[in-house]
ChimeraX commands (.cxc) that place a marker at each C-alpha (Angstrom):
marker #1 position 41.36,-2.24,7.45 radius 0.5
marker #1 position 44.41,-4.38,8.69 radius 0.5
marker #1 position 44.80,-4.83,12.69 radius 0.5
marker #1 position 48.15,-4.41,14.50 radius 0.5
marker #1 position 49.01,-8.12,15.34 radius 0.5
marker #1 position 50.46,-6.79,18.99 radius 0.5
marker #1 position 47.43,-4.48,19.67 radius 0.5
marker #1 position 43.76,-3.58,18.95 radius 0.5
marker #1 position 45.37,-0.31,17.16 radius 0.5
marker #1 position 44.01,-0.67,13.32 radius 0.5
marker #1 position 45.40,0.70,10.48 radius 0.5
marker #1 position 43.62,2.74,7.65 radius 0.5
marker #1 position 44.80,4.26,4.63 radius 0.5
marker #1 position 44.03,7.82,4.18 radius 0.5
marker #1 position 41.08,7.55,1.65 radius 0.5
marker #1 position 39.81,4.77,4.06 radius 0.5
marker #1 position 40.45,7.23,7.11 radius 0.5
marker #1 position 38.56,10.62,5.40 radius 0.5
marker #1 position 35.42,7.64,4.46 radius 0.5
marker #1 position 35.58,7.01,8.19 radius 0.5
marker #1 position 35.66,10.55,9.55 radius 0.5
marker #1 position 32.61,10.93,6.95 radius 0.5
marker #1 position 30.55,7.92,8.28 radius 0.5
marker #1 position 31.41,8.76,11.86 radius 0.5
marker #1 position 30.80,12.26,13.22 radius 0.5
marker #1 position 31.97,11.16,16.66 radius 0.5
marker #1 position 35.08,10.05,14.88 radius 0.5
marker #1 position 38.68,12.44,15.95 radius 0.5
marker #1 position 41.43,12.70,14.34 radius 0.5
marker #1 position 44.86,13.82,15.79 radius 0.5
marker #1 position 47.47,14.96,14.43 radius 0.5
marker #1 position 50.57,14.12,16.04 radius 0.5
marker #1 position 53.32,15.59,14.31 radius 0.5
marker #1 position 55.66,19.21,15.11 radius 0.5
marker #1 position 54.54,22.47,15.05 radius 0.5
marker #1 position 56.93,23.13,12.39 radius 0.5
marker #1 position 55.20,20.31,10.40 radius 0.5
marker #1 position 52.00,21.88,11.26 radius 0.5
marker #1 position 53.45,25.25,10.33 radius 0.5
marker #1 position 55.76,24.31,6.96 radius 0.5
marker #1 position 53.95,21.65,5.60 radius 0.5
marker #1 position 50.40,22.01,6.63 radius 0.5
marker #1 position 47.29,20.10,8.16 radius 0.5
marker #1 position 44.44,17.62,7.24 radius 0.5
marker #1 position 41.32,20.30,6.81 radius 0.5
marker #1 position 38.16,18.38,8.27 radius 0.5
marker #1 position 36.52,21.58,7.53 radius 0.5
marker #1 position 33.77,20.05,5.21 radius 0.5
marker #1 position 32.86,17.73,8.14 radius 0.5
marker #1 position 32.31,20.67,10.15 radius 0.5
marker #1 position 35.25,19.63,12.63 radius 0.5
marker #1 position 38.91,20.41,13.17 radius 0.5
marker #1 position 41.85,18.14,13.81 radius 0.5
marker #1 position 43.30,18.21,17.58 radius 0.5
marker #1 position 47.30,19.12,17.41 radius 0.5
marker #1 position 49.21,17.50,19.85 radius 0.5
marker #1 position 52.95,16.81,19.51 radius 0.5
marker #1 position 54.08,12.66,19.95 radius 0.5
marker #1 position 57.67,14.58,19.91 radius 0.5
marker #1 position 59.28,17.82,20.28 radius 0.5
marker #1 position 61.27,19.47,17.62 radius 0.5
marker #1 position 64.35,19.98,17.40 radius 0.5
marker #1 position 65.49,16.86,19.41 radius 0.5
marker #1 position 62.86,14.91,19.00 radius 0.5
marker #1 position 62.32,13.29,21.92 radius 0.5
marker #1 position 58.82,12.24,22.81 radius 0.5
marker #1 position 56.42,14.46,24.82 radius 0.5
marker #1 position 55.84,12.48,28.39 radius 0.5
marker #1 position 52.48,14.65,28.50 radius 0.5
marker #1 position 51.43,13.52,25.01 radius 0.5
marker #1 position 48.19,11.43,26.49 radius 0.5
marker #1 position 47.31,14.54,29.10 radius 0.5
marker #1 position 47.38,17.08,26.31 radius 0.5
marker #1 position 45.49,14.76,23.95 radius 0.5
marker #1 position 43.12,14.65,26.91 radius 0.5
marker #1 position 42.89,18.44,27.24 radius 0.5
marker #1 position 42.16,19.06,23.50 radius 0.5
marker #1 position 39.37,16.45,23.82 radius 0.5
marker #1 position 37.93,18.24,26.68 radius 0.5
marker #1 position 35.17,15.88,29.12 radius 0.5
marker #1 position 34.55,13.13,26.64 radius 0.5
marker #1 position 36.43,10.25,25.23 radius 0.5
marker #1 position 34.85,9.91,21.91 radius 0.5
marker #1 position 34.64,6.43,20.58 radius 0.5
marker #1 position 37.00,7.01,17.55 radius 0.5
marker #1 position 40.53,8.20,17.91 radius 0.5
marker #1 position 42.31,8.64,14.55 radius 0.5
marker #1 position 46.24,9.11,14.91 radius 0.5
marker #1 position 48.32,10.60,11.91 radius 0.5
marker #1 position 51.80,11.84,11.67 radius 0.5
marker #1 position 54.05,12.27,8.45 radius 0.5
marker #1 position 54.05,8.34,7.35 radius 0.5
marker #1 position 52.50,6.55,10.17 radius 0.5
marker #1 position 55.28,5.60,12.54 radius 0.5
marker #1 position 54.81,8.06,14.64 radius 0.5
marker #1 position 51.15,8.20,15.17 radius 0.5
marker #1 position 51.20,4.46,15.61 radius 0.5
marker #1 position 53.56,4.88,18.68 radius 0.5
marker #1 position 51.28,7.86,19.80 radius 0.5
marker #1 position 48.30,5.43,19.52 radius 0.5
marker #1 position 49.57,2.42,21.34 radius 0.5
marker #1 position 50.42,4.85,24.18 radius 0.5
marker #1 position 46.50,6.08,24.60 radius 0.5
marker #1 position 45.67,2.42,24.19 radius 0.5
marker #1 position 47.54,1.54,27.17 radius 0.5
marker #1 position 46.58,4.85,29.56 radius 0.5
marker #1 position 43.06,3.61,28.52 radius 0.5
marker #1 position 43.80,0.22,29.65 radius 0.5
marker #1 position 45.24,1.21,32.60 radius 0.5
marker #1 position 41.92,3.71,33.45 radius 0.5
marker #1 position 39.94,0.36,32.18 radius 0.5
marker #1 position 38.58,2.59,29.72 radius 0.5
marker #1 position 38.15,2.18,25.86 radius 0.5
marker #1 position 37.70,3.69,22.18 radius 0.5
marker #1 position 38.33,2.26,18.53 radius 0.5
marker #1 position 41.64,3.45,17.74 radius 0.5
marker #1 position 42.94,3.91,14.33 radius 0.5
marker #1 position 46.74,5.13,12.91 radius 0.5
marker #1 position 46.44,5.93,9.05 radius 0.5
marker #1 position 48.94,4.51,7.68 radius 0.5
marker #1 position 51.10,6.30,4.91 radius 0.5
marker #1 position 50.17,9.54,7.09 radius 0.5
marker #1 position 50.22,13.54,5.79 radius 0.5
marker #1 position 53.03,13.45,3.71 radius 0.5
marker #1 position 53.33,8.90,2.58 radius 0.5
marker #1 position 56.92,7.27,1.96 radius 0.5
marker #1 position 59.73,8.00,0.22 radius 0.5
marker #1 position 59.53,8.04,-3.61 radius 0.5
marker #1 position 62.58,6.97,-5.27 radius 0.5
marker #1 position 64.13,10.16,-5.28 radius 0.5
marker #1 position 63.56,10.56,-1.82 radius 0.5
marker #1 position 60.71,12.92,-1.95 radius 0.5
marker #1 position 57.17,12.85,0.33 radius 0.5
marker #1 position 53.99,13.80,-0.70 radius 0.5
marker #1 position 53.71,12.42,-3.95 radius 0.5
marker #1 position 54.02,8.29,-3.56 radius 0.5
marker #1 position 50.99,8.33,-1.40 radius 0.5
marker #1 position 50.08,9.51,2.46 radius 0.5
marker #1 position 47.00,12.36,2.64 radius 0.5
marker #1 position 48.12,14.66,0.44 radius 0.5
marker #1 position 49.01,12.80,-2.40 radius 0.5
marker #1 position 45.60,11.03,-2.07 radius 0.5
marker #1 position 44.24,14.58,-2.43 radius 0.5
marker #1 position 42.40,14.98,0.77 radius 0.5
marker #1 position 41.47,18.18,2.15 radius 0.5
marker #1 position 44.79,19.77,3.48 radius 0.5
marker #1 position 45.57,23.76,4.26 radius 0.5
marker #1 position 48.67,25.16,4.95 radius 0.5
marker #1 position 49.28,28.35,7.72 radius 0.5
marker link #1:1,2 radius 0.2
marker link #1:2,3 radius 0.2
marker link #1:3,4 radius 0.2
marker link #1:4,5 radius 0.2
marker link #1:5,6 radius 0.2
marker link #1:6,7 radius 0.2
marker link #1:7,8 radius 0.2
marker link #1:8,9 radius 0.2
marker link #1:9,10 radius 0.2
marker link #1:10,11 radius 0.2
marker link #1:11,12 radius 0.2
marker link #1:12,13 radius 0.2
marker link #1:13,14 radius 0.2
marker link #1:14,15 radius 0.2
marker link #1:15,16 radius 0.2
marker link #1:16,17 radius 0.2
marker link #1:17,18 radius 0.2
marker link #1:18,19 radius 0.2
marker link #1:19,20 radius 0.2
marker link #1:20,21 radius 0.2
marker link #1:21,22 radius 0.2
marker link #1:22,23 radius 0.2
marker link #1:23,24 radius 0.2
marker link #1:24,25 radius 0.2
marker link #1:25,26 radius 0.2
marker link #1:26,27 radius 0.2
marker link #1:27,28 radius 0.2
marker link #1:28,29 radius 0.2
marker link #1:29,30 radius 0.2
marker link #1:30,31 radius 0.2
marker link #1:31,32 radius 0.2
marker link #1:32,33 radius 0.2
marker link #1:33,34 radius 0.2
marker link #1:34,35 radius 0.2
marker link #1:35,36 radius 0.2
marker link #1:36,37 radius 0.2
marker link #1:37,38 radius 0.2
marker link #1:38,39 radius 0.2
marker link #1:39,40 radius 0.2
marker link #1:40,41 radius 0.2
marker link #1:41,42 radius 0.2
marker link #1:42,43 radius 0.2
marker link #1:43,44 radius 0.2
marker link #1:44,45 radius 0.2
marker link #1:45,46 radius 0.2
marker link #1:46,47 radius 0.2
marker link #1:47,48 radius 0.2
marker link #1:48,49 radius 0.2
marker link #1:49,50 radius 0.2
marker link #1:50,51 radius 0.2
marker link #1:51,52 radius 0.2
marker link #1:52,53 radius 0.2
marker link #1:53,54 radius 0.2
marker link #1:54,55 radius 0.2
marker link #1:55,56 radius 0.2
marker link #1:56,57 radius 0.2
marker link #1:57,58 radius 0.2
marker link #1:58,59 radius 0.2
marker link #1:59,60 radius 0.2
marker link #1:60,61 radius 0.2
marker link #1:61,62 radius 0.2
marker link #1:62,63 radius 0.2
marker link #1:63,64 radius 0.2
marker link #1:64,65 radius 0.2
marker link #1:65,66 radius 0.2
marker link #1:66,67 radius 0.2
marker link #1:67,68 radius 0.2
marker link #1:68,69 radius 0.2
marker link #1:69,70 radius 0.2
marker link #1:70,71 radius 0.2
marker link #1:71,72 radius 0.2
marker link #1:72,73 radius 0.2
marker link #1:73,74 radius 0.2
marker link #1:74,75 radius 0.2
marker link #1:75,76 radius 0.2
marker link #1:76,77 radius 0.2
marker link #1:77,78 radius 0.2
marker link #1:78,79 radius 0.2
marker link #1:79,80 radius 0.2
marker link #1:80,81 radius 0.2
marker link #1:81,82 radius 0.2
marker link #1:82,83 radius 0.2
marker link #1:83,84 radius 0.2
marker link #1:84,85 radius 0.2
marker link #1:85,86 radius 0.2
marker link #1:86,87 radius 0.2
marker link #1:87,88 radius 0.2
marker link #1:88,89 radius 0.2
marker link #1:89,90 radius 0.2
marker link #1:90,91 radius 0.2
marker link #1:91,92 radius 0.2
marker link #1:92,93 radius 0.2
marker link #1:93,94 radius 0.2
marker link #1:94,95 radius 0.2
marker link #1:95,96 radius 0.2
marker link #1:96,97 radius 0.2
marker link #1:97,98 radius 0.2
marker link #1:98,99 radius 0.2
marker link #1:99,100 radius 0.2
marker link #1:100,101 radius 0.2
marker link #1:101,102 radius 0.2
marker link #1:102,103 radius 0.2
marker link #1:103,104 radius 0.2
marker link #1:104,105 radius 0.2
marker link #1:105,106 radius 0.2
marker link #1:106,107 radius 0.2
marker link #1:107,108 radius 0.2
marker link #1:108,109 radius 0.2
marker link #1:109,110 radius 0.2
marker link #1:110,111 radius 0.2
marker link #1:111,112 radius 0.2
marker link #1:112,113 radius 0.2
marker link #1:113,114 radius 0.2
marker link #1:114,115 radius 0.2
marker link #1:115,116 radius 0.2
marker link #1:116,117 radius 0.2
marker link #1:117,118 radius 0.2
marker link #1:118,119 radius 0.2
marker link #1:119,120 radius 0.2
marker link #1:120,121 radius 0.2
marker link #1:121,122 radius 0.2
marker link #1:122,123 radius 0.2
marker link #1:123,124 radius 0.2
marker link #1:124,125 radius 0.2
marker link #1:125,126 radius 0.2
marker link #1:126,127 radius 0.2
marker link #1:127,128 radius 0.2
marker link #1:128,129 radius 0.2
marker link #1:129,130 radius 0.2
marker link #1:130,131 radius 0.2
marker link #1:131,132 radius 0.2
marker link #1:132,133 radius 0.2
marker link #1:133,134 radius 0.2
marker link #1:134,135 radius 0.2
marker link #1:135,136 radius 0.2
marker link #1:136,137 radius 0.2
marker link #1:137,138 radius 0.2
marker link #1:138,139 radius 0.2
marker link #1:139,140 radius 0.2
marker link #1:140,141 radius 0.2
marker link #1:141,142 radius 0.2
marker link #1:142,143 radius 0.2
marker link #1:143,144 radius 0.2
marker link #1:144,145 radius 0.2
marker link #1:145,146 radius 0.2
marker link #1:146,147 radius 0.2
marker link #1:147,148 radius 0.2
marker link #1:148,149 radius 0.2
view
């Protein structure tokens, strides 16, 4: 685990992030990308741990731009409880980072708190040199459960 030098956001690789969804059954993990990302490419499957990934959009396709109720949906989808883990992933981790730095701060604001993680590499990992996802590293690469619609 690495920390975030400008926050108390941590990052986790994928294998690192599925070992901590394992270990901690309180542990969430959101996915933060489109619905066409959702739809096309597919979603972590948490089904063995008995749970399923909350979908909330950091930013709407086609433009883009970021969703100003990202934190309030996030907080629907959660329902009463804040659990102590939030997990953040988007396609390579830039995203979900910026999506987790904006919960830490509502929570900071509401003086409130929770361990919050961005997986770094994310679903679909970097570039390979042939500009290509999915098979340099990120979730899927690492072969962690993943379904597509």
């Amino acid at each position: 685990m690495s920390t975030n030098s400008s926050s108390a956001v941590q990052n986790l690789r994928p294998t690192q992030a599925w070992d901590f969804l394992e270990q901690n059954p309180n542990a969430v993990l959101i996915d933060v990308r489109t619905k066409a990302e959702w739809s096309f490419v597919g979603k972590p499957d948490l089904s063995d741990l008995n749970r399923s990934v909350i979908l909330t959009e950091w930013c709407r396709y086609p433009d883009m731009s970021v969703n100003p109720r990202f934190v309030e949906e996030m907080n629907e989808a959660l329902g009463d409880v804040l659990p102590s883990h939030l997990l953040f992933i988007c396609r390579s981790g830039v995203r979900s980072m910026n999506a987790a730095l904006a919960v830490e701060a509502s929570l900071s604001e509401q003086m409130r708190g929770a361990d919050l993680f961005n997986v770094a590499e994310g679903f679909e990992g970097d570039l390979d040199p042939k500009k290509h996802r999915g098979g340099l590293n990120g979730w899927k690469a690492h072969g962690l459960p993943w379904r597509q619609s």
